[in-house]
N, C-alpha and C positions, 0 to 999 in steps of 0.2 A: 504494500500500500504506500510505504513514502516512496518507491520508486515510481511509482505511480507519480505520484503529487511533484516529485523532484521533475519529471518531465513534464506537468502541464506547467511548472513556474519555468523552467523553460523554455518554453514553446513563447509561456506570455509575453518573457523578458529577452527575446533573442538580440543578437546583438544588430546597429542600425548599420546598414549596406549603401553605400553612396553607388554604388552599381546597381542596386534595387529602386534607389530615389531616381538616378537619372533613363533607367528606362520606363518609371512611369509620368515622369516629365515628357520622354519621347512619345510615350504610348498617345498621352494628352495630345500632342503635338500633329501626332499621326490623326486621329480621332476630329481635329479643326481643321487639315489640310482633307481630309475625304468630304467633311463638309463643303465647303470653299470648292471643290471641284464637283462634287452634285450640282452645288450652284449653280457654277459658267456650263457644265456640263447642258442642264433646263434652259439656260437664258441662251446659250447657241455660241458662247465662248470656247471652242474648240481647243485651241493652241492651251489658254489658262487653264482649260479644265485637266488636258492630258499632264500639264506641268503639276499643279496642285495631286492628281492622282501619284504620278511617280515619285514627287516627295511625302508623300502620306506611304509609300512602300516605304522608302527608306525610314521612313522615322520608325516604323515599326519591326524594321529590321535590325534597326539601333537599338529598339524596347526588348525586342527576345534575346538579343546578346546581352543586354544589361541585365536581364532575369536569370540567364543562364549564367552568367559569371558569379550572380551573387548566390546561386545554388549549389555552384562548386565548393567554396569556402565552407 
C-alpha cells in the first residue's frame, strides 16, 4: 500500500519538462495556424491557406518531438 501511495505522489509531483512546455506551446501554435488556413482556405486564399496548412504541420511536428523527448527522461 505505501508503494502504492509512493507512486501516485509521484505521478502528482513529477518533475516540470521544458521539452513538454515547448511542445504544447507548438501544439497551440499548430492548432491557430490550421485555423488561419481553414480561413483563407473558405475565403479563396489559396497561396495563404496552403502556407498556414504546412506551418501548422511543422509546429506539430515540433509538438511530438517535444512530447517524445520529455518521455525519454
Amino acid at each position: 500500500l505505501d508503494e502504492i501511495r509512493a507512486m501516485r505522489r509521484e505521478r502528482n509531483f513529477s518533475e516540470f519538462s521544458i521539452a513538454q512546455l515547448a511542445g504544447a506551446v507548438a501544439q497551440a501554435f499548430a492548432i491557430c495556424a490550421v485555423c488561419f488556413g481553414l480561413y483563407w482556405a473558405i475565403n479563396g486564399d489559396a497561396n495563404s491557406s496552403t502556407l498556414a496548412l504546412l506551418t501548422a504541420i511543422v509546429f506539430q511536428i515540433m509538438a511530438l518531438t517535444g512530447f517524445m523527448i520529455s518521455k525519454r527522461r
